[in-house]
C-alpha positions in Angstrom: 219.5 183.7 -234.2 216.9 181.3 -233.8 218.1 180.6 -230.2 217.6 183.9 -228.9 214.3 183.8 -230.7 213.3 180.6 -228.6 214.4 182.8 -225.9 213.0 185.6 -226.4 209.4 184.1 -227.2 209.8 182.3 -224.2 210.6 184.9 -221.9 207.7 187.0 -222.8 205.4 184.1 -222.1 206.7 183.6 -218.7 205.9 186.9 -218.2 202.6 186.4 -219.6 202.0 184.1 -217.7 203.5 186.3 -214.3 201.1 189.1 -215.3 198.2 186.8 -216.0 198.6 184.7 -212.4 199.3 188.8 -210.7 195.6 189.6 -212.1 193.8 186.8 -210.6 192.0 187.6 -207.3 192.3 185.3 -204.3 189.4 184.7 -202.2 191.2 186.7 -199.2 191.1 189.7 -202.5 187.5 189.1 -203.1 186.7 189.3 -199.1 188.7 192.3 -198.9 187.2 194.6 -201.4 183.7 193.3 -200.2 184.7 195.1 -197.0 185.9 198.2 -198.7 182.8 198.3 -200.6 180.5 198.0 -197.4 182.8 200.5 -195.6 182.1 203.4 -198.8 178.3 202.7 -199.0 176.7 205.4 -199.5 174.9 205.6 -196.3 171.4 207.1 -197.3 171.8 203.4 -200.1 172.8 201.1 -198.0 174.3 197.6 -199.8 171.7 195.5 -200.8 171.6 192.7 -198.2 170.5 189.9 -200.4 173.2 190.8 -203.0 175.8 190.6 -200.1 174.6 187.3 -199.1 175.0 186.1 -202.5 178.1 187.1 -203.0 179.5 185.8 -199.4 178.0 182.4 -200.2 179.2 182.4 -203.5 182.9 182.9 -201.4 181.7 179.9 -199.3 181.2 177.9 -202.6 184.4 178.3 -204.3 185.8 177.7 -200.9 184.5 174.5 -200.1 185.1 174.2 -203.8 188.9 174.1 -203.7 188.9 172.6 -200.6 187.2 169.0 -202.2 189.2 169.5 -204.7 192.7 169.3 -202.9 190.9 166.4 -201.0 190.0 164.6 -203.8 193.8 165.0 -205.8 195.3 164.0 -202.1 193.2 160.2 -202.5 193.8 159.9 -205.8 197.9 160.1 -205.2 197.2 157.7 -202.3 195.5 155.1 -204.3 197.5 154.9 -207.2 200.9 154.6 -204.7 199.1 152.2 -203.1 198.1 150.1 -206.4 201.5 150.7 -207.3 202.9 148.6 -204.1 200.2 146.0 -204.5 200.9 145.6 -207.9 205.1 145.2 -207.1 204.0 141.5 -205.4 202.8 140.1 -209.0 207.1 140.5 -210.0 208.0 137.1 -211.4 204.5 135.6 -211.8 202.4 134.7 -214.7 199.6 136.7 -215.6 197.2 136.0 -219.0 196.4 139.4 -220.7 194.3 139.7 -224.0 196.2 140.1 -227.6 195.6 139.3 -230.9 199.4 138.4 -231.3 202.1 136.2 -229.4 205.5 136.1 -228.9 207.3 132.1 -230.0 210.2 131.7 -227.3 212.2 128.7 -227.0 209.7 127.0 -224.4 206.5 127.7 -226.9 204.0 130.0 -226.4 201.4 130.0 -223.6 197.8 131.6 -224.5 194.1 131.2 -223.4 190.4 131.4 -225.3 187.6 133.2 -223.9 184.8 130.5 -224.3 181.7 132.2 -224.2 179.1 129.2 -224.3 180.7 125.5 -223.2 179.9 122.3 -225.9 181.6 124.2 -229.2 184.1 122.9 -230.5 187.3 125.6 -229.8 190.1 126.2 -232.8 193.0 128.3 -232.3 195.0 129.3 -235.4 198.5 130.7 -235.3 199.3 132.5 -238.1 202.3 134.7 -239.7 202.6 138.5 -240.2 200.5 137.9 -243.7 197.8 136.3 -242.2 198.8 132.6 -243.6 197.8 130.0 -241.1 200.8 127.9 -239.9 199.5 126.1 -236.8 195.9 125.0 -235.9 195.2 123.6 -232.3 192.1 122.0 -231.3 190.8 122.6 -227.6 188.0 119.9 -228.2 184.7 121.1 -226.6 185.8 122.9 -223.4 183.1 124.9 -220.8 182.9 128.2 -221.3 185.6 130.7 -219.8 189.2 131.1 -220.3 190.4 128.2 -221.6 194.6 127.5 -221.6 196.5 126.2 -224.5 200.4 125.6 -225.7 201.8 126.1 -228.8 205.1 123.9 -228.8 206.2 126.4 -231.9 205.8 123.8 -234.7 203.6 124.2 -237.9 201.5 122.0 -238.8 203.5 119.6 -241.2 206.0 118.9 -237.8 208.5 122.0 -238.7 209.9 124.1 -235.6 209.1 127.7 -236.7 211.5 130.8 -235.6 211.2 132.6 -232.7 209.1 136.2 -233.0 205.6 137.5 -233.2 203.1 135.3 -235.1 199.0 136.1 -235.1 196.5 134.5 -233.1 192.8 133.9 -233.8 190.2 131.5 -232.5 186.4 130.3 -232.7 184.4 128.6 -231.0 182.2 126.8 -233.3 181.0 129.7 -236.3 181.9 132.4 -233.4 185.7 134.4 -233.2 186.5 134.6 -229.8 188.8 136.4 -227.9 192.4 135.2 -227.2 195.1 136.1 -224.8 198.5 135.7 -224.0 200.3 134.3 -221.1 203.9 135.6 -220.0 206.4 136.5 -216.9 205.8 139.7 -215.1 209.3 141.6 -215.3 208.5 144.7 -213.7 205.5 147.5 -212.7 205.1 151.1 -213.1 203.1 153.9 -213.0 201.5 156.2 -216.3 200.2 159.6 -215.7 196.7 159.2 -216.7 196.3 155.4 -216.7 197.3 153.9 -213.8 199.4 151.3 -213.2 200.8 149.2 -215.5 203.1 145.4 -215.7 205.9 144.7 -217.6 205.0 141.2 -219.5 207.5 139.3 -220.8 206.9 138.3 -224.4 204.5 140.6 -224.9 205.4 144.2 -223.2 203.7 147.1 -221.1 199.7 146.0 -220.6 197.7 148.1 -218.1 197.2 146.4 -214.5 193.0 146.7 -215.3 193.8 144.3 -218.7 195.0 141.5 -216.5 192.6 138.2 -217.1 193.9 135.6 -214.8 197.0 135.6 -212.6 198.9 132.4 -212.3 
C-alpha cells in the first residue's frame, strides 16, 4: 500500500510539474501573441506605440537576460574543470591546512603556528579528547608567520602516546593563535557548491581555498 502511495503522489507531481512547464510562455509565445494583438487592433485605436515598445524591449531584456546567463553557467563549468586539473598536480605533496586537532601517526605529527607579531615567545600544547595537556613544545621567539613544528608523539614525562586524534592549541605570548596541520595529499575532487577540494592524509577532505602553504 504505501508503495503505490509513493507512486501515486509521485506521478501526480510529475504531472504537475508537465502542466506547470506547458503554461509557461516562451519568448517566441510572447512575440507571437504581440503580433496577433497588432494584427486585431481595432483600427479607429490603434496600439499604443510606447506601450509596444515597452513591451518589445522588455522581450530584448529577458533575452539578453538568459543569454548572460547561459554564458555565465558555461565559465563557471570551465573554471572549476579547470581548478579541478590544476589541483590533480598537488597528488602526493604536502600541504599545511588550519585545524584545531591532529592526527599522531607513526612518524609524529607535523603542524604549523600562525605568528601574528615576531619576538613572543610561541607554545604549542597538544592535548587529549578532554582537554588535558599531554605535550607542550616551545617554538622560542620565532618572526611572525607560519611557523613549522613536530610532535615526535611523546608526552611530556618521555612516554610514546597512541596513535589518533589529540587537540592542538597555541599562544604567542598572552595571545591564542591559530594552528594547522600538515599531511600527504591522497586525492582531489569536486563538491557541488564549493569547489574543489584535497584529500589530506591524517586529517581528511579540506577545501582547495583552506590550503596555507604547499610543501
Amino acid at each position: 500500500m504505501s508503495d503505490m502511495g509513493i507512486g501515486g503522489v509521485g506521478s501526480s507531481a510529475a504531472k504537475a510539474a508537465s502542466a506547470g512547464k506547458d503554461k509557461t510562455l516562451s519568448q517566441a509565445d510572447f512575440l507571437s501573441l504581440l503580433t496577433q494583438q497588432m494584427r486585431n487592433q481595432d483600427p479607429t485605436k490603434p496600439m499604443d506605440s510606447s506601450q509596444m515598445l515597452s513591451q518589445l524591449a522588455q522581450i530584448s531584456q529577458v533575452s539578453a537576460t538568459q543569454s548572460l546567463q547561459a554564458s555565465f553557467d558555461s565559465l563557471s563549468q570551465s573554471l572549476q574543470g579547470n581548478q579541478l586539473l590544476q589541483a590533480s598536480g598537488m597528488v602526493g605533496r604536502n600541504v599545511t591546512v588550519p585545524s584545531a586537532a591532529g592526527q599522531l601517526q607513526d612518524s609524529g605529527l607535523d603542524g604549523a603556528v600562525n605568528v601574528p607579531d615576531g619576538g613572543n615567545a610561541v607554545l604549542v600544547q597538544v592535548t587529549d579528547a578532554d582537554g588535558n595537556v599531554l605535550r607542550t613544545l616551545n617554538l622560542g621567539t620565532p618572526a611572525s608567520g607560519l611557523v613549522a613544528f613536530h610532535w615526535d608523539g611523546k608526552g611530556d614525562d618521555g612516554t610514546a602516546l597512541p596513535t589518533g586524534t589529540y587537540g592542538l592549541k597555541a599562544q604567542a605570548g598572552n595571545t591564542a593563535v591559530a594552528t594547522y596541520v600538515s599531511g600527504k595529499v591522497n586525492g582531489v575532487g569536486m563538491t557541488g557548491s564549493d569547489g574543489t577540494y584535497l584529500d589530506v592524509g591524517g586529517f581528511g577532505g579540506v577545501l582547495l581555498s583552506q590550503v596555507a602553504q604547499i610543501n
